[in-house]
TORKELUM-188264 format. One record per residue: x, y, z of N, C-alpha, C in turn; residue in three letters; residue number from 0. Coordinates in nm, 2 decimals. Layout:
// TORKELUM-188264
+--------+--------+--------+--------+---------+--------+--------+--------+--------+------+------+
:  neast : nnorth :    nup : caeast : canorth :   caup :  ceast : cnorth :    cup : resn : resi :
+--------+--------+--------+--------+---------+--------+--------+--------+--------+------+------+
:      X :      Y :      Z :      X :       Y :      Z :      X :      Y :      Z :  ALA :  NUM :
...
+--------+--------+--------+--------+---------+--------+--------+--------+--------+------+------+
//
This chain:
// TORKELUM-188264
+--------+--------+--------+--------+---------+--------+--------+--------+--------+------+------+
:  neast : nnorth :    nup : caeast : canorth :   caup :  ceast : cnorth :    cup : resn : resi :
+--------+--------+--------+--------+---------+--------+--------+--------+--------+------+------+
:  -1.22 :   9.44 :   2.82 :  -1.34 :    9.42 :   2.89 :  -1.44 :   9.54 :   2.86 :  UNK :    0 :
:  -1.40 :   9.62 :   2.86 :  -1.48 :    9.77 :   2.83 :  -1.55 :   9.75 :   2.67 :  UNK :    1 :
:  -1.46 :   9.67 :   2.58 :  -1.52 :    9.66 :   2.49 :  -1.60 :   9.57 :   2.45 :  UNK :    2 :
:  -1.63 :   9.46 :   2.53 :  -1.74 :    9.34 :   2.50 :  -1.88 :   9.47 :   2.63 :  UNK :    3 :
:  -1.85 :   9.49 :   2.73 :  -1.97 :    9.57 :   2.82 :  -2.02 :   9.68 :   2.68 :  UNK :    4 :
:  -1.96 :   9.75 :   2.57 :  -1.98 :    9.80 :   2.53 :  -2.07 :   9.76 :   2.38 :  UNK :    5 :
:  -2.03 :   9.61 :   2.37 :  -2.10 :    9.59 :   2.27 :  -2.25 :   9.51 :   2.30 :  UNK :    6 :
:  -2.20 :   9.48 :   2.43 :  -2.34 :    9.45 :   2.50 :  -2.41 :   9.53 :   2.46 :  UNK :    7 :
:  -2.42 :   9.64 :   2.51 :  -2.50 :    9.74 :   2.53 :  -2.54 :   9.81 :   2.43 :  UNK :    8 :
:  -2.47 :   9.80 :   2.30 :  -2.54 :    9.82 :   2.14 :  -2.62 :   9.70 :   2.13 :  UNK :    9 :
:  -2.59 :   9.58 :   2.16 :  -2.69 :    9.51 :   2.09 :  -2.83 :   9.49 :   2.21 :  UNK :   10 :
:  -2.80 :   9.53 :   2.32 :  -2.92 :    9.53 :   2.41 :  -2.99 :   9.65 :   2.34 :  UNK :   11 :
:  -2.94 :   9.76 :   2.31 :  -3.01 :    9.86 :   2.25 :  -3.01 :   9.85 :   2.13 :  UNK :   12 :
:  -2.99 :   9.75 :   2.03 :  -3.04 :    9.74 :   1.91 :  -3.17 :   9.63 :   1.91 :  UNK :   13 :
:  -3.20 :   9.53 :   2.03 :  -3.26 :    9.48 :   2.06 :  -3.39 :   9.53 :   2.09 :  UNK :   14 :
:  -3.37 :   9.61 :   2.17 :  -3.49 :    9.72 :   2.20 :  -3.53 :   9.78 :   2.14 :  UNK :   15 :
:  -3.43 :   9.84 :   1.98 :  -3.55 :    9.91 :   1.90 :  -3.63 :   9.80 :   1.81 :  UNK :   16 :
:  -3.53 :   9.71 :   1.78 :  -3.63 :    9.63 :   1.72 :  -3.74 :   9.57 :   1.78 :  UNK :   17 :
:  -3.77 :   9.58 :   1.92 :  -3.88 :    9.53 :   1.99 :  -4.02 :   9.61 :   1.95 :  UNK :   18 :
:  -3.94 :   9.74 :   1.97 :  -4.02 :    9.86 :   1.99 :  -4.10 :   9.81 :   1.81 :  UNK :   19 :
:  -4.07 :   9.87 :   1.68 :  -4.08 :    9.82 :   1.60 :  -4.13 :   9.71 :   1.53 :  UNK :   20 :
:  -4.14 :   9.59 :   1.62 :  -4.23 :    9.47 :   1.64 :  -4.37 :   9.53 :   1.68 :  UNK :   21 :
:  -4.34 :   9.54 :   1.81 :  -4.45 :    9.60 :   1.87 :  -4.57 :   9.76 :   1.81 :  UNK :   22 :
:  -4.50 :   9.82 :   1.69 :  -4.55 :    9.86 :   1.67 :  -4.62 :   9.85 :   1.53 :  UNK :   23 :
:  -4.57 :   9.71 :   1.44 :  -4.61 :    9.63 :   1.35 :  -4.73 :   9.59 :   1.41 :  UNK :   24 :
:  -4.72 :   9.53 :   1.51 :  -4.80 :    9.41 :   1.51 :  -4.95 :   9.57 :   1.60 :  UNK :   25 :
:  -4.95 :   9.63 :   1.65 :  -5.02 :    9.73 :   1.66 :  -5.09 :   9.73 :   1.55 :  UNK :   26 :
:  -5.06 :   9.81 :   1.43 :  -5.11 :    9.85 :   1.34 :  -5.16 :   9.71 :   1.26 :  UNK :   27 :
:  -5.10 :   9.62 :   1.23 :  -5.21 :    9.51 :   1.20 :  -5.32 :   9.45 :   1.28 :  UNK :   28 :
:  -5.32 :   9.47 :   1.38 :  -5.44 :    9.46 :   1.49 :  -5.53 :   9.59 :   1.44 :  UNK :   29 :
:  -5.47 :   9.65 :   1.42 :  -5.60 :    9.77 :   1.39 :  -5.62 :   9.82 :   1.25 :  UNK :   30 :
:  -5.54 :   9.78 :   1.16 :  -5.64 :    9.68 :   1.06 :  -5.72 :   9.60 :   1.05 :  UNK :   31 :
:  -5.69 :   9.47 :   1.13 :  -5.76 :    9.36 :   1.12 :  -5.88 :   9.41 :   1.17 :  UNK :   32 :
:  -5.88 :   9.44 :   1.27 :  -6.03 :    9.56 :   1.30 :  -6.12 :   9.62 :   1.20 :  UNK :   33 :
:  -6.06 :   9.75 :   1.17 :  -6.15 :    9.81 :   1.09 :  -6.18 :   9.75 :   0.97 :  UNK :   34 :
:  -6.13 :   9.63 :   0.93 :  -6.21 :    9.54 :   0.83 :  -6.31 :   9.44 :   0.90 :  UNK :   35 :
:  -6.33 :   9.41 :   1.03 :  -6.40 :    9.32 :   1.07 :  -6.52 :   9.39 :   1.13 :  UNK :   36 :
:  -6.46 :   9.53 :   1.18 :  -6.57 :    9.66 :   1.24 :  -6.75 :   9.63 :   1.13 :  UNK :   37 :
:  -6.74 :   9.69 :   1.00 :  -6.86 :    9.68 :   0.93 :  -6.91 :   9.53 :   0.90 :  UNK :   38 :
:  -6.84 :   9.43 :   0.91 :  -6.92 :    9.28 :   0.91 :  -6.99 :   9.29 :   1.06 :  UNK :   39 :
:  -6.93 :   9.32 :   1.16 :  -6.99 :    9.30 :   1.27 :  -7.12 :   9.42 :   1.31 :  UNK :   40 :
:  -7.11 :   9.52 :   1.27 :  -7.22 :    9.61 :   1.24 :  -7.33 :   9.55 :   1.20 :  UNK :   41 :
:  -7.34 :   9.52 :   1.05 :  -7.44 :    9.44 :   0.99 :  -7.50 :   9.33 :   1.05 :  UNK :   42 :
:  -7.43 :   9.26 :   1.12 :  -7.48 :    9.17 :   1.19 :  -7.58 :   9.20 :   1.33 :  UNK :   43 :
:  -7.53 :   9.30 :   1.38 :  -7.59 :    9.34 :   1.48 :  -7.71 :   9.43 :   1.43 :  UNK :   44 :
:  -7.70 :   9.52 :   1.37 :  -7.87 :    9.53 :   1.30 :  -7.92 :   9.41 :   1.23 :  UNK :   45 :
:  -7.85 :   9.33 :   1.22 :  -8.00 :    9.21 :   1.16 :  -8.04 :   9.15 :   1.30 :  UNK :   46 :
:  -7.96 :   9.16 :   1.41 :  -7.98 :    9.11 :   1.51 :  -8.09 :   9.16 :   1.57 :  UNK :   47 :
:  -8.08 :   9.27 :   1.55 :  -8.20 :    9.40 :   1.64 :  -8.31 :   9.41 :   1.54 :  UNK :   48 :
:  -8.31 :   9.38 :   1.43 :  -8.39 :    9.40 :   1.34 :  -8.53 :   9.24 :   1.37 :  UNK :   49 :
:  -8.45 :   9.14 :   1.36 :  -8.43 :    9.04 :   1.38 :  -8.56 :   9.03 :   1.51 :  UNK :   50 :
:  -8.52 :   9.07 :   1.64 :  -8.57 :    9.09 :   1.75 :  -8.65 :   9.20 :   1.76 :  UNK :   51 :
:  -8.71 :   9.27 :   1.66 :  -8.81 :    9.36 :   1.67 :  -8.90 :   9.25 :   1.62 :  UNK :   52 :
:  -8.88 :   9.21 :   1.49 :  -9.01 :    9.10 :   1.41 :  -9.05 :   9.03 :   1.52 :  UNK :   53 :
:  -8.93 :   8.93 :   1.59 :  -8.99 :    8.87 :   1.76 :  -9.13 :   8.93 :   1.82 :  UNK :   54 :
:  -9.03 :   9.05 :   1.84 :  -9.13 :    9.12 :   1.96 :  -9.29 :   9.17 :   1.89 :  UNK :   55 :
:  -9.24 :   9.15 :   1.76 :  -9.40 :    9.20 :   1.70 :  -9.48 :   9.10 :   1.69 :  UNK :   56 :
:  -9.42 :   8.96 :   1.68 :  -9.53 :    8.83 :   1.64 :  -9.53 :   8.79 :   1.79 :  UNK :   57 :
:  -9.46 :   8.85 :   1.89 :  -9.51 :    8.78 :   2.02 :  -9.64 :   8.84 :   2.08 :  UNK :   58 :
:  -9.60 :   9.01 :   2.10 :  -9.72 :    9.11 :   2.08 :  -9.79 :   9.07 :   1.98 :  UNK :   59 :
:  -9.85 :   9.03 :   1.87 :  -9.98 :    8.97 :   1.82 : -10.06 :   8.90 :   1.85 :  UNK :   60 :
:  -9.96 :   8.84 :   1.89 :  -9.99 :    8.68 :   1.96 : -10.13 :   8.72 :   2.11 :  UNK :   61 :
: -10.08 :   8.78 :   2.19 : -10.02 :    8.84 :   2.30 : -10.18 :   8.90 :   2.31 :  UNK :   62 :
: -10.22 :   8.97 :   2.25 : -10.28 :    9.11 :   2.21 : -10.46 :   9.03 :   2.20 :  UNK :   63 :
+--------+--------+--------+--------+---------+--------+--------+--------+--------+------+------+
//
């Protein structure tokens, strides 16, 4: 009996590292997947703001 409670308990704790391990995979691909999507989404948002200045200047023309 002591030795099946025993082997439980390795594989509950070999279970857990490999969770830990998962979990720290899948971390670091999340934050890759980021810092490559980081500068597309930059760019986009200065053309955004860029974008809405020209607006605001042909509205102001308009306007004036």
């Amino acid at each position: 009996m002591q030795l099946i409670e025993q082997l439980a308990s390795e594989r509950f704790r070999s279970n857990l590292e490999l969770a830990e391990q998962l979990r720290h995979s899948r971390r670091q691909r999340t934050l890759r997947r980021a810092a490559r999507i980081e500068p597309k989404a930059q760019r986009r948002m200065i053309q955004a703001w860029r974008l809405a200045a020209e607006l605001r200047t042909r509205i102001d023309s308009f306007t004036s």
